[in-house]
VOBA-1610 file (N, C-alpha, C; in pm, whole numbers, padded with zeros to 5 digits, always signed):
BEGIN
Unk+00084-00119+00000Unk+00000+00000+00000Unk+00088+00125+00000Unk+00015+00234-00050Unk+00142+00326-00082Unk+00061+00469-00008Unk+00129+00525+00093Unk+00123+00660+00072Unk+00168+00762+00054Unk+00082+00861+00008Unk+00161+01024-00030Unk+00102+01108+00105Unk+00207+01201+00146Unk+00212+01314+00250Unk+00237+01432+00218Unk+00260+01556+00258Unk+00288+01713+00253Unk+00410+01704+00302Unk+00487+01794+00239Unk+00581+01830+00341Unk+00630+01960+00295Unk+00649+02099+00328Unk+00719+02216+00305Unk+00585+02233+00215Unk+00469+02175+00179Unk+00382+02257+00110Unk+00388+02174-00034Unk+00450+02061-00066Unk+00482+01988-00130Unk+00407+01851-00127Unk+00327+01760-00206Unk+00300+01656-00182Unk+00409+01548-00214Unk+00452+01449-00147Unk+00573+01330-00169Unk+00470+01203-00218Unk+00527+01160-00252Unk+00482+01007-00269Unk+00498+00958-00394Unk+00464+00839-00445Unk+00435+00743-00346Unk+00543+00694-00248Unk+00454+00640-00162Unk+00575+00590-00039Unk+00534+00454+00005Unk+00619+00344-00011Unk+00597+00213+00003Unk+00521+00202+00143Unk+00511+00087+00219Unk+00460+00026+00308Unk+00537+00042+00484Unk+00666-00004+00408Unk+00779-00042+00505Unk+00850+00091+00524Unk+00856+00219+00412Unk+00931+00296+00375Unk+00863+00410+00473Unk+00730+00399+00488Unk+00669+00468+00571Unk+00642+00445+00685Unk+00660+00356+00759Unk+00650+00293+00874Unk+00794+00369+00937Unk+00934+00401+00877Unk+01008+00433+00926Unk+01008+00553+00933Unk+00927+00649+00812Unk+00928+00777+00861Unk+00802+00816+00957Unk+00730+00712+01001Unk+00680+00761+01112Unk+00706+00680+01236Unk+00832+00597+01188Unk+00906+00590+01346Unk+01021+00701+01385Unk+01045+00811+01306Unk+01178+00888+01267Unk+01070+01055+01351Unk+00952+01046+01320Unk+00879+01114+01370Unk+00869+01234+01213Unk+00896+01173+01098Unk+00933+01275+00967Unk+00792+01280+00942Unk+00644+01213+00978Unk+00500+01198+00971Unk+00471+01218+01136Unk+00419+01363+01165Unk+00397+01389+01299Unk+00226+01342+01268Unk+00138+01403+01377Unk-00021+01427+01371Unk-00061+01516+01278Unk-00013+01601+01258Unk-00064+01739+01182Unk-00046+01716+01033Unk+00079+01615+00995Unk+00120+01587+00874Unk-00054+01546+00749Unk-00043+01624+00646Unk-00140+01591+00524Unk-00147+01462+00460Unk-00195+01319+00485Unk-00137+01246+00445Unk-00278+01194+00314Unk-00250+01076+00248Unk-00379+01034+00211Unk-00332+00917+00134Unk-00379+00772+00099Unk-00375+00678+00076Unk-00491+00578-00009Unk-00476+00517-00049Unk-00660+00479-00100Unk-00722+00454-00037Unk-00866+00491-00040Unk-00962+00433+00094Unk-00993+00609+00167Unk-00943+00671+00096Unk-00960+00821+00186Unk-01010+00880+00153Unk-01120+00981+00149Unk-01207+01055+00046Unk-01130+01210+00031Unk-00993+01244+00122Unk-00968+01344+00118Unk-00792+01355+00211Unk-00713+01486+00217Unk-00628+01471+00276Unk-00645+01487+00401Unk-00581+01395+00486Unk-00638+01389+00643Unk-00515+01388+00704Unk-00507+01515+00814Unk-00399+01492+00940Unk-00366+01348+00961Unk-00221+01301+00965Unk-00254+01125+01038Unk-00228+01123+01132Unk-00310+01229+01286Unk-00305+01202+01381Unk-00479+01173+01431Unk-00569+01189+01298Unk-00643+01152+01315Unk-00689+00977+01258Unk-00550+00957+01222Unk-00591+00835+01163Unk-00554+00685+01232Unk-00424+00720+01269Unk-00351+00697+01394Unk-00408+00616+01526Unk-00461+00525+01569Unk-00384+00395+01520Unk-00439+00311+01411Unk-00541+00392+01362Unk-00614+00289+01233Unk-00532+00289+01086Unk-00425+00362+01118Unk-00381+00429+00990Unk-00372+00298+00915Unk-00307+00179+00949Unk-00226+00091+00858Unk-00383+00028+00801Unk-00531+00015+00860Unk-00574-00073+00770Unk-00627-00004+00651Unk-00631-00080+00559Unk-00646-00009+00443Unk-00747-00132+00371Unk-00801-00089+00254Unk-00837-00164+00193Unk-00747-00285+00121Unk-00757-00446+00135Unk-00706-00557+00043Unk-00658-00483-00071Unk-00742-00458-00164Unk-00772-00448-00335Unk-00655-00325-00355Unk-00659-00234-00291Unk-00528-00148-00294Unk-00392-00156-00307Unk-00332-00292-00226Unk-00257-00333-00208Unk-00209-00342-00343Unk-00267-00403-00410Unk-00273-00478-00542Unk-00258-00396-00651Unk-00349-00306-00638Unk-00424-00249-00772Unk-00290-00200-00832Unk-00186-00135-00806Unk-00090-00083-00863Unk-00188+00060-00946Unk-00266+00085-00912Unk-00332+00223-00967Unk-00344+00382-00876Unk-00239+00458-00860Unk-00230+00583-00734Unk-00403+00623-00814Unk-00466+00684-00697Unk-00533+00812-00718Unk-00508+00894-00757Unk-00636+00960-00892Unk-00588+01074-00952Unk-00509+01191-00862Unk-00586+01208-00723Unk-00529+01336-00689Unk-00370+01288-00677Unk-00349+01217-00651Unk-00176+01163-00595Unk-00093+01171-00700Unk-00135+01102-00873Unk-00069+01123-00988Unk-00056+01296-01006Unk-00142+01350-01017Unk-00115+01522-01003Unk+00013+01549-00952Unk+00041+01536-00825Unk+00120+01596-00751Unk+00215+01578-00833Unk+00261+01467-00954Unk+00429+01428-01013Unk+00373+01436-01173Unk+00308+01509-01177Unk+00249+01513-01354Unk+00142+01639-01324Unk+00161+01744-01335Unk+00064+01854-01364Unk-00059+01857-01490Unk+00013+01804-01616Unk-00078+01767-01706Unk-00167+01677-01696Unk-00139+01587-01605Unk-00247+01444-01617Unk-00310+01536-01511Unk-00304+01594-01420Unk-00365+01675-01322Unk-00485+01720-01398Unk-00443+01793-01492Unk-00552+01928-01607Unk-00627+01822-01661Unk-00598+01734-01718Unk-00646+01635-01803Unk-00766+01575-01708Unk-00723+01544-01589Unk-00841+01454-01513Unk-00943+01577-01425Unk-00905+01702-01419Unk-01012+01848-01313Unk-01081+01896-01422Unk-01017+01838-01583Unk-01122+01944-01670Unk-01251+01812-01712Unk-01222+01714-01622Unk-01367+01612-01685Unk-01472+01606-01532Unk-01421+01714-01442Unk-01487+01747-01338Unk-01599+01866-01357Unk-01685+01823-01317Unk-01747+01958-01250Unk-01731+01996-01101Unk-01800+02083-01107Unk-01742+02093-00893Unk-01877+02186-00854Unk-01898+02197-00728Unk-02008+02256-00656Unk-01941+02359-00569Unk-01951+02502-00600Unk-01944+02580-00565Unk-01983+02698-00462Unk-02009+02647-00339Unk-02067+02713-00228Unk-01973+02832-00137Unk-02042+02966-00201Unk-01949+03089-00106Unk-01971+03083+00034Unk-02081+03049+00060Unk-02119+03010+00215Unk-01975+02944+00268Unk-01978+02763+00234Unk-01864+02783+00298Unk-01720+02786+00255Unk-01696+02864+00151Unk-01567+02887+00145Unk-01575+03040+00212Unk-01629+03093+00232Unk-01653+03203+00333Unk-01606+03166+00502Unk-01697+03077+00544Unk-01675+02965+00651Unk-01511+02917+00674Unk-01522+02835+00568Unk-01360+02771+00565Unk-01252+02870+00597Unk-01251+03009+00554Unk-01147+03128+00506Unk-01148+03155+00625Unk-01264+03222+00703Unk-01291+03258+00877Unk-01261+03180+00951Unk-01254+03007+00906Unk-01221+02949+01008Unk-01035+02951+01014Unk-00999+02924+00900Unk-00840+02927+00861Unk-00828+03025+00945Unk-00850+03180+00949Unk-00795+03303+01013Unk-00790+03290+01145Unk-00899+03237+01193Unk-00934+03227+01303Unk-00793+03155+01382Unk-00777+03073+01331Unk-00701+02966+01338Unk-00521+03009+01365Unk-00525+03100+01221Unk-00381+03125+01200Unk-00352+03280+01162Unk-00435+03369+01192Unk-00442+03492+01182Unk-00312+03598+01201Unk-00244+03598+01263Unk-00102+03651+01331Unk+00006+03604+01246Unk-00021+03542+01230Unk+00117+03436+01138Unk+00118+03509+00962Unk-00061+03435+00971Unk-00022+03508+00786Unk-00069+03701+00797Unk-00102+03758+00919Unk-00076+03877+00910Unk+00068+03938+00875Unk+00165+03840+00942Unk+00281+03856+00937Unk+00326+03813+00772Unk+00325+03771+00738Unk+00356+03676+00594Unk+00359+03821+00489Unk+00159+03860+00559Unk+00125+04007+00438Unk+00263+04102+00467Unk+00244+04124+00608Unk+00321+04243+00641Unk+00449+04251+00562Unk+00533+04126+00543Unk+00654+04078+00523Unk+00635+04112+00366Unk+00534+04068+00254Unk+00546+04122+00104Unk+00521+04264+00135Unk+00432+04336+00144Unk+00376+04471+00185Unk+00551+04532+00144Unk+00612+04519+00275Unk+00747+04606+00374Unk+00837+04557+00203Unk+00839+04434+00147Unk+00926+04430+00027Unk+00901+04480-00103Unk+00716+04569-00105Unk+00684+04588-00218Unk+00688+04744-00202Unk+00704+04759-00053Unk+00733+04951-00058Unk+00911+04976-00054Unk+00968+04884-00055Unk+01083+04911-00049Unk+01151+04885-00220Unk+01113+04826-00257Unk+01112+04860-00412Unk+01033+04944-00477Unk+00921+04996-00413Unk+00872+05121-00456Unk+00918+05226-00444Unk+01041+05231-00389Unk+01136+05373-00341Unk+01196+05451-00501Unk+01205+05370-00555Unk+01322+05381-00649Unk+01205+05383-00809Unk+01193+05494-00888Unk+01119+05496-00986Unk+01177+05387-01116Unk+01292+05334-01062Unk+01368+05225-01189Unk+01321+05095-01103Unk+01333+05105-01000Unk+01291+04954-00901Unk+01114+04943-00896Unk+01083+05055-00901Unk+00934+05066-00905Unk+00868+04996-01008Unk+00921+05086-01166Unk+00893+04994-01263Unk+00926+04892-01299Unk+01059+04785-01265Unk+01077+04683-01287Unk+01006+04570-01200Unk+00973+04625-01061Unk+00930+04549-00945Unk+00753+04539-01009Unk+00699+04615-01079Unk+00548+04641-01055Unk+00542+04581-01201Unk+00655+04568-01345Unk+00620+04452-01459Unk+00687+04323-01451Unk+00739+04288-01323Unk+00718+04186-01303Unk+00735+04091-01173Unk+00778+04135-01090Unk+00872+04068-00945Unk+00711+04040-00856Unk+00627+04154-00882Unk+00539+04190-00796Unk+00477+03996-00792Unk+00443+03944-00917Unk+00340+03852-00899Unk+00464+03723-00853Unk+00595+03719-00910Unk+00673+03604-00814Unk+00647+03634-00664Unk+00641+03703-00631Unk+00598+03741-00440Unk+00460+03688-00419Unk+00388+03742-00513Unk+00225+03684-00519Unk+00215+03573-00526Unk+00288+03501-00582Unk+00307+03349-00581Unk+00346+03266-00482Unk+00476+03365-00407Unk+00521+03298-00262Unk+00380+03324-00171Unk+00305+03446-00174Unk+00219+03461-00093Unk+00106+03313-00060Unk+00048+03331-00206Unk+00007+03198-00186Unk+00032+03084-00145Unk+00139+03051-00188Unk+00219+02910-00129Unk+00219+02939+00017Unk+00230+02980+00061Unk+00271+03028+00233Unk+00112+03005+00276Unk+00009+03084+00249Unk-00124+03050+00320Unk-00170+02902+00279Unk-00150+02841+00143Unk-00205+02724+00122Unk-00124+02599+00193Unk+00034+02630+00278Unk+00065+02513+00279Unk+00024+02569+00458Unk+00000+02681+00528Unk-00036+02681+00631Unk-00233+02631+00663Unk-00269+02668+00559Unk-00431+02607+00518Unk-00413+02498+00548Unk-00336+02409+00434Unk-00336+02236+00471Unk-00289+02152+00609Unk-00176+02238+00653Unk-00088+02167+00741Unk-00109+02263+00850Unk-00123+02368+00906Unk-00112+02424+01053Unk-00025+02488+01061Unk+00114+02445+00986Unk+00202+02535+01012Unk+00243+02655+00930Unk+00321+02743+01034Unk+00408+02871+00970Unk+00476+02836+00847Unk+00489+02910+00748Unk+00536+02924+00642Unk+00627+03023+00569Unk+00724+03102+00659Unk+00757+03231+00594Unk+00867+03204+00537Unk+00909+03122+00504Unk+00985+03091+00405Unk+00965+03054+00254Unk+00829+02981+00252Unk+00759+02989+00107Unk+00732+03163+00011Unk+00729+03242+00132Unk+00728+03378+00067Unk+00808+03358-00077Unk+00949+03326-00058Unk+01012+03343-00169Unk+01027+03201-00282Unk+00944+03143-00258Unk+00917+02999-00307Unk+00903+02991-00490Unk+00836+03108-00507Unk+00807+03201-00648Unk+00928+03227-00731Unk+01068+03198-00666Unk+01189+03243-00739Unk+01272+03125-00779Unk+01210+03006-00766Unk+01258+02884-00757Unk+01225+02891-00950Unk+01343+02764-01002Unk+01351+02770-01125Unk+01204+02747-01222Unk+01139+02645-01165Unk+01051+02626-01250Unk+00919+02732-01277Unk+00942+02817-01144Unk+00796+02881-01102Unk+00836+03035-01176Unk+00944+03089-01144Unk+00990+03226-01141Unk+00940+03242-01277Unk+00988+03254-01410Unk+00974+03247-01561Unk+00804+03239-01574Unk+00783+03132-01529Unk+00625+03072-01520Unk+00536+03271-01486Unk+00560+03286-01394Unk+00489+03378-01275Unk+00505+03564-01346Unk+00643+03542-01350Unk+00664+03691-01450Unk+00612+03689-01603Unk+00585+03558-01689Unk+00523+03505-01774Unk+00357+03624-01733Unk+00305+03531-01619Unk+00158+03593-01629Unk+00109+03724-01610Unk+00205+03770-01524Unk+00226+03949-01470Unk+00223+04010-01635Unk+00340+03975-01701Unk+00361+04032-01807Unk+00241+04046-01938Unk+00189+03903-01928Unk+00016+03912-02000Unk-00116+03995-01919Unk-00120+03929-01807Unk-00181+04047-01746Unk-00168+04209-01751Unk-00062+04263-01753Unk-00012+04352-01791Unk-00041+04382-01938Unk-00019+04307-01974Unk-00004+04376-02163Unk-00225+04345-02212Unk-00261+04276-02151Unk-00396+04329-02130Unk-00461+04466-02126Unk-00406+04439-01992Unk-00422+04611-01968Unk-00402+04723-02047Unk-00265+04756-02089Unk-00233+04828-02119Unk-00296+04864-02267Unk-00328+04725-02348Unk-00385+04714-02468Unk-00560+04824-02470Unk-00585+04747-02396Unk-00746+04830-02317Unk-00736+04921-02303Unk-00627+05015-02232Unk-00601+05156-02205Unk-00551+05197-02328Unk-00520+05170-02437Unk-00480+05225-02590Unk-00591+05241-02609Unk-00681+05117-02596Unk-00791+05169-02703Unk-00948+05239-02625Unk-00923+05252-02505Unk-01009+05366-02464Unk-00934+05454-02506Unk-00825+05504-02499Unk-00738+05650-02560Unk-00783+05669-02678Unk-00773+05620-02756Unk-00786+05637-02912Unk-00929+05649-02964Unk-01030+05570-02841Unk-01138+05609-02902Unk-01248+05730-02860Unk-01178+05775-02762Unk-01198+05937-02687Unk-01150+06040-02775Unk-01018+05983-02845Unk-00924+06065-02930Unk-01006+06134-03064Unk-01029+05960-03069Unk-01072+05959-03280Unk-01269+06078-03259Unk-01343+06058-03124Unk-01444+06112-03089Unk-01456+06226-03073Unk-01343+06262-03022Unk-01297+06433-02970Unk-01324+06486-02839Unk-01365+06347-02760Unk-01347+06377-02640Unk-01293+06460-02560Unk-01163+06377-02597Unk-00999+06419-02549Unk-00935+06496-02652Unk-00855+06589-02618Unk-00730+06644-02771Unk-00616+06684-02714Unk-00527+06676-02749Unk-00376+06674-02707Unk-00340+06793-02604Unk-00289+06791-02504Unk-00265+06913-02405Unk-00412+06923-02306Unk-00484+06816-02320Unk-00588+06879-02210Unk-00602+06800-02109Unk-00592+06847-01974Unk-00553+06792-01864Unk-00735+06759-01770Unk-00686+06685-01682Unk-00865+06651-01591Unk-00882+06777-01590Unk-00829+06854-01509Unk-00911+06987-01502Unk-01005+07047-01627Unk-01015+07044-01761Unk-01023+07098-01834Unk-01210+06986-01908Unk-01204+06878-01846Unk-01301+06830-01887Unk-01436+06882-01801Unk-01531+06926-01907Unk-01659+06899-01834Unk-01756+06806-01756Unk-01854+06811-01740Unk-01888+06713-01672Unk-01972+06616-01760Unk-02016+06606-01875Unk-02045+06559-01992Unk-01940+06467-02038Unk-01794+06528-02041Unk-01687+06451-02093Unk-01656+06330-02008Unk-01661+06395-01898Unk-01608+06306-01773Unk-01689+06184-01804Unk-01861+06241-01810Unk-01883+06099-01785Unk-01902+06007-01906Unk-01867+06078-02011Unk-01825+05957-02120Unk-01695+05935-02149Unk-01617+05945-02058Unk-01483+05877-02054Unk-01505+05743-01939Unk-01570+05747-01853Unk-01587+05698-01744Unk-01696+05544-01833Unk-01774+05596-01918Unk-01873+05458-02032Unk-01777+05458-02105Unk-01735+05496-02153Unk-01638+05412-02296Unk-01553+05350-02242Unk-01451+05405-02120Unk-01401+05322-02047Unk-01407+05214-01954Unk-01539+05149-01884Unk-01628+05118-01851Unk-01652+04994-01948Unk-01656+05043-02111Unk-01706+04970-02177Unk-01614+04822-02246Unk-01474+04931-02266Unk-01400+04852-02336Unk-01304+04782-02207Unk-01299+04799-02055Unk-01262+04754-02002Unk-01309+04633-01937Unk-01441+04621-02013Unk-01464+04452-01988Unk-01379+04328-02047Unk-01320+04340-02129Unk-01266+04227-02164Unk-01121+04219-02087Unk-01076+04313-02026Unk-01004+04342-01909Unk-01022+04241-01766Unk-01122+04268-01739Unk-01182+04257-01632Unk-01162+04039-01616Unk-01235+04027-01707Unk-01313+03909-01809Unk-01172+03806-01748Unk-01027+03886-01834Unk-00950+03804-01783Unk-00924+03778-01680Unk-00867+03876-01651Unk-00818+03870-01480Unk-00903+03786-01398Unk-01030+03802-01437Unk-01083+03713-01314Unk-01043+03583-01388Unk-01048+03537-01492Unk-01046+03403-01535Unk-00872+03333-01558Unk-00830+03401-01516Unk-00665+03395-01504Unk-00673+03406-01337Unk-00766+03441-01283Unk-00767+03403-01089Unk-00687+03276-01023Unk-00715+03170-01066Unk-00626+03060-01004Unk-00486+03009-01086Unk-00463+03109-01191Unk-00349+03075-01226Unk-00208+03103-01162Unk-00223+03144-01105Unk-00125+03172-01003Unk-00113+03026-00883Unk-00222+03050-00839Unk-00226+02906-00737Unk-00120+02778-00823Unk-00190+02747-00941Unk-00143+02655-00991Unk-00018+02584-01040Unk+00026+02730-01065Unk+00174+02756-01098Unk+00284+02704-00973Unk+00208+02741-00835Unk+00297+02713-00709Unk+00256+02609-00633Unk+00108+02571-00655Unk+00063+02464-00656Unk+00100+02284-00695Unk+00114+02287-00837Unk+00150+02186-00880Unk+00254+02210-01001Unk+00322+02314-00994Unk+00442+02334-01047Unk+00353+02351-01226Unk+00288+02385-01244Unk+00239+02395-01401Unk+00262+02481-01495Unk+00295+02454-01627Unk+00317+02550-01703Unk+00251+02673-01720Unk+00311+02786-01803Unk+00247+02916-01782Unk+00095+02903-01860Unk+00046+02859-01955Unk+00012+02878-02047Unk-00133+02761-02024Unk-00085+02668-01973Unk-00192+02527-01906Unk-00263+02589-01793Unk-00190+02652-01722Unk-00254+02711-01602Unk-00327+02839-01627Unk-00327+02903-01704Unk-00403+02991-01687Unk-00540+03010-01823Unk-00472+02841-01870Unk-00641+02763-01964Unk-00702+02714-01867Unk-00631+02623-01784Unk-00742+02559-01717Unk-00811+02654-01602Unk-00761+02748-01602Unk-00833+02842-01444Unk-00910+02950-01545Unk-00886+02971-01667Unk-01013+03000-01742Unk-01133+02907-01760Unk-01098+02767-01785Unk-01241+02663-01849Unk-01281+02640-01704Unk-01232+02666-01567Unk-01307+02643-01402Unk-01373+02731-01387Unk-01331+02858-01446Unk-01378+03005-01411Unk-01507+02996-01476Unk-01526+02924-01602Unk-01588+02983-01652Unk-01749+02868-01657Unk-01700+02738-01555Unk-01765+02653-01566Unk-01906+02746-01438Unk-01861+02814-01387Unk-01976+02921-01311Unk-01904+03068-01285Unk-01911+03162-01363Unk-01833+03289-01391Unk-01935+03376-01317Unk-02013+03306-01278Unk-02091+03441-01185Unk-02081+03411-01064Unk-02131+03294-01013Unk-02066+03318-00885Unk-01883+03283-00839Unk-01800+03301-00898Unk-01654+03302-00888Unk-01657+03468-00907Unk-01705+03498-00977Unk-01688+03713-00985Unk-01734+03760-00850Unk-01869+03720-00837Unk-01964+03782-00701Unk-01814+03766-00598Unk-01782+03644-00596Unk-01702+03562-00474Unk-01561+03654-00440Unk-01515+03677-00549Unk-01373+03779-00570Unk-01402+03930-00499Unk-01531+03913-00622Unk-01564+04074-00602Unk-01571+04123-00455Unk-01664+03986-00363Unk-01669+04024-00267Unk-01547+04014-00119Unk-01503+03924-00176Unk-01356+03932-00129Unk-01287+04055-00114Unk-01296+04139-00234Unk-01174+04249-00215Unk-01263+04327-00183Unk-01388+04333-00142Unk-01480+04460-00106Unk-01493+04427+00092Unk-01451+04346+00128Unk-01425+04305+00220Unk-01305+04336+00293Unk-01195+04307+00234Unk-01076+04331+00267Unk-01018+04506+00198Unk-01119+04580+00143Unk-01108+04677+00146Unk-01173+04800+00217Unk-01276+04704+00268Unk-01340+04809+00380Unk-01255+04889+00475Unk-01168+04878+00534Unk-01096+04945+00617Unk-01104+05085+00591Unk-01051+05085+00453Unk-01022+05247+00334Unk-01136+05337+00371Unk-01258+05253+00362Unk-01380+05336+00373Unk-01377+05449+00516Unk-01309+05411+00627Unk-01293+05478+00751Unk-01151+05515+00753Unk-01080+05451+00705Unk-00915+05524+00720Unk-00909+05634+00639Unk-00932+05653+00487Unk-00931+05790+00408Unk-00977+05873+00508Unk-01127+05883+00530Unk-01146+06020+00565Unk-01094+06111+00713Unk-01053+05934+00758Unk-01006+05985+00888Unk-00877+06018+00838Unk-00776+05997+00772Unk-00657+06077+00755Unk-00648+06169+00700Unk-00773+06253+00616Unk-00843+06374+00552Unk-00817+06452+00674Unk-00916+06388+00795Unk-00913+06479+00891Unk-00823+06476+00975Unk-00725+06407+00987Unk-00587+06456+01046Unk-00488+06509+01002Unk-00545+06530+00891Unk-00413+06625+00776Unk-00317+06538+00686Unk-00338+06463+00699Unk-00269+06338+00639Unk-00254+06334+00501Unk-00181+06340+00365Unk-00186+06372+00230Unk-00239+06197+00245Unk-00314+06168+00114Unk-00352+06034+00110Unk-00203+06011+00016Unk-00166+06052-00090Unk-00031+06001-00124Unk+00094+05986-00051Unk+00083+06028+00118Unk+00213+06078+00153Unk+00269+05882+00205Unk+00393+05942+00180Unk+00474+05803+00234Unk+00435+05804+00428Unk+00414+05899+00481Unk+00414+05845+00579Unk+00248+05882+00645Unk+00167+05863+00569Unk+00003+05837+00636Unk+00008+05704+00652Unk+00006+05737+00810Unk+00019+05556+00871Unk-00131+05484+00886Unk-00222+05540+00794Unk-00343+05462+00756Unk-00380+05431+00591Unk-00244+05389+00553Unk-00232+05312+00476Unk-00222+05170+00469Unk-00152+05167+00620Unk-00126+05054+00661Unk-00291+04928+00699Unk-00357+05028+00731Unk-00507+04927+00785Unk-00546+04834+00677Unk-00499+04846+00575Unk-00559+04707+00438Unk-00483+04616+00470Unk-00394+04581+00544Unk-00304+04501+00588Unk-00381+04402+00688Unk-00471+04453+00779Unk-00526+04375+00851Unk-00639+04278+00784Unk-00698+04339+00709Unk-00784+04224+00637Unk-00786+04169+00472Unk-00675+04233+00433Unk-00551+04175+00320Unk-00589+04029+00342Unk-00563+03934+00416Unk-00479+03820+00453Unk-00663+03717+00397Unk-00780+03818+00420Unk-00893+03752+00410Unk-00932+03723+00240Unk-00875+03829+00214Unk-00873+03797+00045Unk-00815+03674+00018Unk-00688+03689+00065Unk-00574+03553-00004Unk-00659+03385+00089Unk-00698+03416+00155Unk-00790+03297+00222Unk-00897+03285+00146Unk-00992+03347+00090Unk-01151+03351+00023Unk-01118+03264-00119Unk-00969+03369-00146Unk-00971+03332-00305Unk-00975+03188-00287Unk-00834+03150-00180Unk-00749+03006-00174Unk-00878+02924-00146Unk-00978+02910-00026Unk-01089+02840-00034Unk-01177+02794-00114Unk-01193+02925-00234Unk-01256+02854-00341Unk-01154+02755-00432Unk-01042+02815-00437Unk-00938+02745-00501Unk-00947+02598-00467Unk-00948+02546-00313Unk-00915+02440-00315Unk-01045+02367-00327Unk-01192+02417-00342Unk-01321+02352-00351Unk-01312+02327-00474Unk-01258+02438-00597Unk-01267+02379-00761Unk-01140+02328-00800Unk-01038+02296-00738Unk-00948+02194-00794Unk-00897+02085-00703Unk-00978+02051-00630Unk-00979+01899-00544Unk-01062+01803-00613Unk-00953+01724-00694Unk-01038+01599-00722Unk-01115+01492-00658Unk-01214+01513-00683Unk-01346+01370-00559Unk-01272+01219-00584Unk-01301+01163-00485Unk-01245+01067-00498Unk-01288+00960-00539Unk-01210+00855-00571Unk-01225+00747-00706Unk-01337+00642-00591Unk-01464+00614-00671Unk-01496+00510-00648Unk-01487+00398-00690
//
């Protein structure tokens, strides 16, 4: 019988019979450890399994066949190949639940994790050459460690601040500045062509600054822009778990952010609502910190309005909401 475990945020396996018996006489498989084997409908601490762990089903022994989820972990493609003949059931309730309970749980730790990208993304913001190189591309390798750090503290319990930089590792780094850079060139494409079509309209004309627009103009810059920034939008959300995946199961740039389009899109309304409401959540703070630093004199651009800092506290609920749905639409059910 063979099992696979977690370790550093990593799934191992397979692992023989005998081979595992010693790493949990070595103590290398504590209680908390992610383990799972056939016969399991899911990954389970094996301190809950403990002393039943060894019986297993006869037919297993035998079958010489791992579980899809277990082949994933050492083949990313057979991974895509076997989640895109899935459907999945999508409940914000409790990946809402799940996210509150994670925080609940480990709140301080991945406050710390945020704090720790935050402090590395203003310190390359110092520098208008570090700024722009850090913001087309470094920004989402960090985004990548971010994730890795809450998902392997999600699974396993433990601290993770070392996955922060997990994103710079060979296979992932290329992968990660890969998607920043499409994401990016999205954008920027969208912002040409609202320009041009304010331009070609007469909206806009060369030398005229906000001040100078009426309130007519304004607000048909605000619909045309509005308009053509849906297919903007469209992506990004449907490029949402491509990131996970990338640090997840080590996957190519290009696989990962098809298959977290064809998941996205297998229910695109409630995965938008779910985001949407995610960052409207973890942006509430703003709603009471702006005006209160209005009224303490505070420039909202200044480097040192220290109520900038309050998105920091419920930052950490986003990267939990997203990751919860994440792991409800790419956990394969198990083989009957």
């Amino acid at each position: 019988m063979n099992w696979y475990y977690v370790k550093a945020g990593e799934r191992v396996g397979p692992v023989p019979g005998p081979e595992w018996e010693r790493l949990v006489g070595e103590n290398e498989i504590g209680p908390q450890t992610l383990v799972w084997r056939d016969g399991l409908e899911r990954w389970t601490p094996y301190g809950e399994l403990a002393p039943a762990a060894s019986a297993a089903p006869d037919a297993s022994a035998d079958s010489g066949e791992p579980e899809p989820a277990a082949v994933s972990a050492a083949d990313p493609l057979s991974f895509a190949s076997q989640i895109r003949e899935c459907d999945y059931r999508l409940s914000l309730r409790a990946c809402l639940g799940n996210a509150l309970g994670f925080l609940s749980r480990s709140y301080l730790p991945l406050l710390g994790i945020t704090l720790l990208v935050l402090a590395i993304l203003h310190f390359f913001s110092l520098h208008p050459v570090t700024d722009f190189l850090f913001a087309a591309a470094l920004s989402e390798v960090f985004l990548g460690g971010l994730y890795a750090a809450f998902l392997h503290t999600m699974r396993t319990g433990d601290n993770a601040f070392g996955l922060v930089f997990s994103g710079f590792s060979a296979e992932r780094f290329f992968r990660l500045i890969g998607k920043s850079l499409w994401e990016r060139g999205v954008i920027l494409l969208n912002a040409i062509v609202v320009v041009l079509i304010l331009a070609l309209s007469g909206i806009i004309t060369p030398g005229m600054t906000p001040d100078d627009l009426s309130t007519e103009q304004t607000l048909m810059l605000f619909f045309v822009g509005g308009i053509v920034m849906i297919p903007c939008f469209y992506f990004i959300i449907c490029w949402t778990f491509a990131t996970p995946l990338i640090m997840d199961y080590r996957m190519p740039l290009g696989e990962a952010m098809k298959l977290s389009r064809e998941k996205v899109l297998q229910h695109p309304w409630r995965i938008s609502f779910g985001i949407a409401l995610s960052i409207l959540i973890a942006l509430s703070p703003l709603f009471i910190a702006v005006p209160l630093s209005q009224f303490l004199g505070f420039a909202n651009d200044s480097a040192q309005n220290p109520f900038h800092l309050v998105i920091a506290l419920t930052l950490p609920f986003f990267f939990a909401f997203v990751l919860a749905m994440y792991e409800a639409i790419f956990t394969l059910p198990a083989r009957s």
